[in-house]
N, C-alpha and C positions, 0 to 999 in steps of 0.2 A: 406479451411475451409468453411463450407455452412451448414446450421440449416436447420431443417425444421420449414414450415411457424408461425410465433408468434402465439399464443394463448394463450384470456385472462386467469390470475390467475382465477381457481376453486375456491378456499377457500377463503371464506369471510373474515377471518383473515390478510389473504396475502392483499388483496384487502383495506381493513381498513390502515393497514400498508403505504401502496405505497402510499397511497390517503393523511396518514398523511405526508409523507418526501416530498410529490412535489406540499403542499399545498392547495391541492383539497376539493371541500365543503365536508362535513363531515355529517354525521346522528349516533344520537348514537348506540354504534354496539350493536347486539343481547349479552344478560348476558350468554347463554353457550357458546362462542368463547371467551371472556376477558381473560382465563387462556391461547389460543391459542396467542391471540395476545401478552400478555407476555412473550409466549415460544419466539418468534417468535423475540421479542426485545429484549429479552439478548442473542440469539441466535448471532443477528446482530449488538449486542452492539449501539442500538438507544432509550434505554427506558427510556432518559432523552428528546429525543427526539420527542417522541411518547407522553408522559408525556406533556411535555409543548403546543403540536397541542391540545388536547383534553380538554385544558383548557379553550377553546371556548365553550366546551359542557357542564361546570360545572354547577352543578344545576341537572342533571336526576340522579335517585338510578344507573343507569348501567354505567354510567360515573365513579362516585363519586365513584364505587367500584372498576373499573377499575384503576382509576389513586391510590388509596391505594395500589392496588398490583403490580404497576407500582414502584411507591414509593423506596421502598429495593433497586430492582434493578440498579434505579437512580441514588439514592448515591454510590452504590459502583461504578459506573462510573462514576462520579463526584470524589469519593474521589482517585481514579486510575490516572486520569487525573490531580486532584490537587500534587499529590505524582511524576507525572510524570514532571509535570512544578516546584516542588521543586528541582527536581531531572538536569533540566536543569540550573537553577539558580547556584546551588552546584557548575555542571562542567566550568558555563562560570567563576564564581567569584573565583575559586580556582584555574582553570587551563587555560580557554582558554582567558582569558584575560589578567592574569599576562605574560602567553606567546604570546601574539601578535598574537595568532592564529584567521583568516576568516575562518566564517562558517556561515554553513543557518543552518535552523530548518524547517525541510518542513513535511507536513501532519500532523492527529494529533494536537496539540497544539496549532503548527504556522496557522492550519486554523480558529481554535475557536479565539485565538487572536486577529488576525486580524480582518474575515471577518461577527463572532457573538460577539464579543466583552467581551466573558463571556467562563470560560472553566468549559468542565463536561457533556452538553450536549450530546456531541458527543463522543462517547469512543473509547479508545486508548489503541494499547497494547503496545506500545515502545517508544522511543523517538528516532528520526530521525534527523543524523547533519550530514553534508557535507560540507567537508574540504579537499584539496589539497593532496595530497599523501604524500608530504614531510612531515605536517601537522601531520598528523597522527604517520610518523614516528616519531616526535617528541612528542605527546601526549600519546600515548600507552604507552609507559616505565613512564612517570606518573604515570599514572591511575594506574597501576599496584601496584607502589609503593605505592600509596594511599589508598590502600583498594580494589580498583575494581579490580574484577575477570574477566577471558575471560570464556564465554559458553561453554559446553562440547561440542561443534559442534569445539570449535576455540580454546580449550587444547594441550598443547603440547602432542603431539602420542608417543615421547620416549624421555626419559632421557639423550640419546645420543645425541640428538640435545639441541643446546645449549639454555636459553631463549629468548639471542637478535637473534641470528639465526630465532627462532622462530617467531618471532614478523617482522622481516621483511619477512620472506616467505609469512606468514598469507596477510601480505599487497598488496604482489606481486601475489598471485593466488587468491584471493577472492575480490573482489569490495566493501562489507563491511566487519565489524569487529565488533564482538559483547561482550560488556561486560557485567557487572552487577554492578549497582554504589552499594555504602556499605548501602546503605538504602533497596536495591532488586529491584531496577526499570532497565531493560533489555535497553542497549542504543545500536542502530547502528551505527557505524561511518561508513560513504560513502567515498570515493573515486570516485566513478562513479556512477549515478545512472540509466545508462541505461546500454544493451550488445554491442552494436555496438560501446560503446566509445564517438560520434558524435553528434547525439542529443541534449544534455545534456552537454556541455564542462564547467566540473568542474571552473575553471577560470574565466570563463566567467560568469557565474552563482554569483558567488562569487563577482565580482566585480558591479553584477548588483543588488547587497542585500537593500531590502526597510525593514525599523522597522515597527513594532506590535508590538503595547502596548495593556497590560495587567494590569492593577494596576500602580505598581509602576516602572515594569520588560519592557523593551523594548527588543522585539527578533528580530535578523533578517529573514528575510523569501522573498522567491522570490517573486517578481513581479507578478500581476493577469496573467497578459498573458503568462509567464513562467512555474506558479503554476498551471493551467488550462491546460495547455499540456503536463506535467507531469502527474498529474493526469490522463487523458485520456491513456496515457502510460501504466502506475501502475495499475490500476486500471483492463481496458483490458488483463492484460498480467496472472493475477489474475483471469480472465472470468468472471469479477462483480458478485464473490459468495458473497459478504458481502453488505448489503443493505445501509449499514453509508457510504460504496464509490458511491452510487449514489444521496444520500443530499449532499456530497462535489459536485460533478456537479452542483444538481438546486440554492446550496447557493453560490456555484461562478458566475453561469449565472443570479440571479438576484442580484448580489451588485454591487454598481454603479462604483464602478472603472472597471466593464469587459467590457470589447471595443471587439464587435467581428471581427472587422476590427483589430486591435492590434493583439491578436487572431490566426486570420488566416494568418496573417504575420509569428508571430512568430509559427506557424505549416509548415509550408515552408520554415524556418530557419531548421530546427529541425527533416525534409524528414519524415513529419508526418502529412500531410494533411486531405488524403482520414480518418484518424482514427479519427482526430478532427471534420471535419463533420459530420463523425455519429455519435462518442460523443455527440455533441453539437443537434444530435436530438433525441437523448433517451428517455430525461425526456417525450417532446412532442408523441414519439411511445407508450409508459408507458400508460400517459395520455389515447391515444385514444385506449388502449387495457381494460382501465381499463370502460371504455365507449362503447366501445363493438364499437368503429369506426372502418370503413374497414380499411383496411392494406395499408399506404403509399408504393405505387411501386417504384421503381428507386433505391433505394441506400442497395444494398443487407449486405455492413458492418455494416451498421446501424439495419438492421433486424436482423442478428447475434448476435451483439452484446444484442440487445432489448428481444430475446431466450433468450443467457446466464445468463443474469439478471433474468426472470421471473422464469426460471428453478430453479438457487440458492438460489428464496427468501425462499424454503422450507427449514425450516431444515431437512426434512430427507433424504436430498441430499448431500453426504457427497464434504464439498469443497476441490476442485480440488487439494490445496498445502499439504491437511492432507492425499489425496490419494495416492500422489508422492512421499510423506517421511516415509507413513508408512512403519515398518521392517517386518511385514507379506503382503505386493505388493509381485506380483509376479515378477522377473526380466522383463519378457516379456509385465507383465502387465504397469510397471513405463516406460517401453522405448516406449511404445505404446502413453502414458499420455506423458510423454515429447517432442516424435513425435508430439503430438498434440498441444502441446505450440509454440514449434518451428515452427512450418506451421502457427502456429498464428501471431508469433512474425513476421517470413515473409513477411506475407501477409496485415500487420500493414505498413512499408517500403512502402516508394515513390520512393525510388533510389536503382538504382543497387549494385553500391557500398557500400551501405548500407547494404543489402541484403549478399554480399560477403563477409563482415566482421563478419556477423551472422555467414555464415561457418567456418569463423578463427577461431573463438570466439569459436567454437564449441568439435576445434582442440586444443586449445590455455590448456597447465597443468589447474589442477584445484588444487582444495582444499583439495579434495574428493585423488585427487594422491597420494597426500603428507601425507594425513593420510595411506591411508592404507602399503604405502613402504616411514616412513620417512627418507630423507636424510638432512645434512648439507647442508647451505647455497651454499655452491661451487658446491655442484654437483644438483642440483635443473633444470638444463638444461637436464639433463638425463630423465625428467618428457615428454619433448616433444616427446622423442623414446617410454617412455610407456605409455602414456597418448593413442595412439590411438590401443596401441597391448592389454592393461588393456578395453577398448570399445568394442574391438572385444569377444575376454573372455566372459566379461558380458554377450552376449548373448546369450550363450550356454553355 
């Protein structure tokens, strides 16, 4: 994977924007770009975000009219976000606690929690919870009975297979599992939240769960230096088309619990160094592109990645995961975009074996099998003979 060389955002908008999420002095922007900067923060779900920086400027007409139109978009991310942390409350106090179940809460929520103190700010489209495999096999036939739906992605494909059949295949080819609590708020259940498995060792994670309080609500949620290398994961594997995953960067890197020595330990747990690195110099590439400073030489992941982010701030760049799933991609075109993730994912890997698990992984039934030739639980092994003769297909 290799970009061509950084250059600063054109658009004063874009520029406004980046300048509000990593802190930087401010000037009030010109009055015909405010409708851009607006596109621009609901586009990136940061206009609670954008909202709150500019409140340094109040006091000019071009401010004052901006944070008004700002406004709207605020609360409906505020009030997403607040429906999102009801919607966790519901599952821990009804289900995951009467059943003894460990989990985190990571991104999203568990970061406003913890490390802003206040949720809404920052907007969220789900709620994210990571639990044990067995976990889940016993939480899913809840929820179901409870009102929550599985997503037309994670619906039973036939009548023939049974629903507990169902409900454990789902768990055994997909790493999460997506419902719909009875209020409408979209939850992921994890299993894994990496490909290689490794990383990220569910377990582990789990056992190493710190609280975030929020009011009255204490969530669990990993660790700074767990939380900060995930992200760097996520975030990258994503191509930083969304600009609220690069404020989770500069508001981890400036609260005082981030140790970059902790850090970079735990990125060498986790065979993800060289990606933390350049992570960890983004915000600073950002900064001096937005400064018009020459181009730090040496660490070409970090210029890649510090592209991919300036590219996606526009919205008229469509992001990378709506280009992969749309149903008018061309076959050719989604294995090309995937190709392209996967050399990512790659080339993110410190370790071979690492690396070598990416190909398993690649090999390994999926979700996608199971829908389109559903079988019964028993015969579910018959996925690994079509799993790669259904790959071949697809491409012609």
């Amino acid at each position: 994977m290799s970009l061509a060389a950084v250059s600063p955002p054109g658009n004063p908008a874009t520029s406004f924007v980046l300048r509000c999420l990593l802190d930087m002095p401010l000037s009030p922007p010109a009055t015909e770009i405010s409708d851009s900067i607006v596109d621009l923060a609901r586009h990136h779900m940061i206009a609670g975000l954008v909202l709150e920086r500019i409140a340094s400027l109040k006091g000019t007409p071009r401010t004052d009219d901006l944070a008004e139109k700002l406004r709207k978009p605020a609360q409906r991310t505020a009030t997403k976000s607040l429906r999102i942390l009801d919607a966790w409350n519901r599952l821990y106090v009804d289900h995951l606690k009467p059943s003894g179940l460990r989990h985190l809460v990571v991104k999203g929520i568990a970061l406003d929690s913890r490390y802003r103190g206040s949720i809404g700010a920052r907007g969220c489209r789900d709620l994210d919870v990571l639990l044990s495999l067995r976990d889940i096999d016993v939480l899913l036939p809840q929820l179901l009975e409870d009102g929550y739906n599985l997503t037309t992605t994670f619906s039973r494909p036939s009548d023939r297979v049974s629903l507990s059949d169902h409900m454990r295949i789902l768990t055994r080819l997909s790493p999460e599992v997506e419902v719909v609590s009875p209020q409408g708020v979209l939850i992921e259940l994890h299993s894994s939240l990496d490909l290689s498995g490794t990383a990220f060792p569910t377990d582990q994670w789990l056992g190493r769960a710190v609280q975030a309080s929020i009011g009255s609500l204490s969530i669990p949620t990993p660790p700074t230096a767990d939380h900060f290398v995930y992200l760097c994961y996520h975030h990258s594997r994503h191509e930083w088309s969304r600009l609220h995953w690069l404020s989770d960067l500069h508001l981890l890197m400036t609260h005082p619990s981030f140790d970059p020595e902790e850090v970079r330990a735990q990125a060498r747990v986790a065979g993800l160094s060289r990606l933390v690195t350049a992570c960890m110099e983004l915000p600073d590439r950002i900064r001096d592109s937005l400064e018009n400073q020459p181009e730090v030489p040496g660490n070409s992941m970090a210029r890649d990645l510090t592209a991919l982010c300036l590219n996606y701030a526009r919205p008229a760049i469509t992001p990378p995961e709506q280009g992969r799933l749309s149903a008018t991609t061309p076959p050719l075109e989604r294995f090309k975009s995937l190709s392209w993730i996967f050399c990512l994912d790659w080339r993110i890997r410190d370790r071979r074996r690492d690396r070598l698990r990416l190909i398993m992984n690649a090999l390994r039934p999926k979700l996608a099998d199971y829908q389109t030739w559903p079988l019964a639980l028993a015969w579910t092994p018959i996925y690994w003979i079509y799993r790669p003769i259904r790959f071949v297909l697809r491409l012609f």
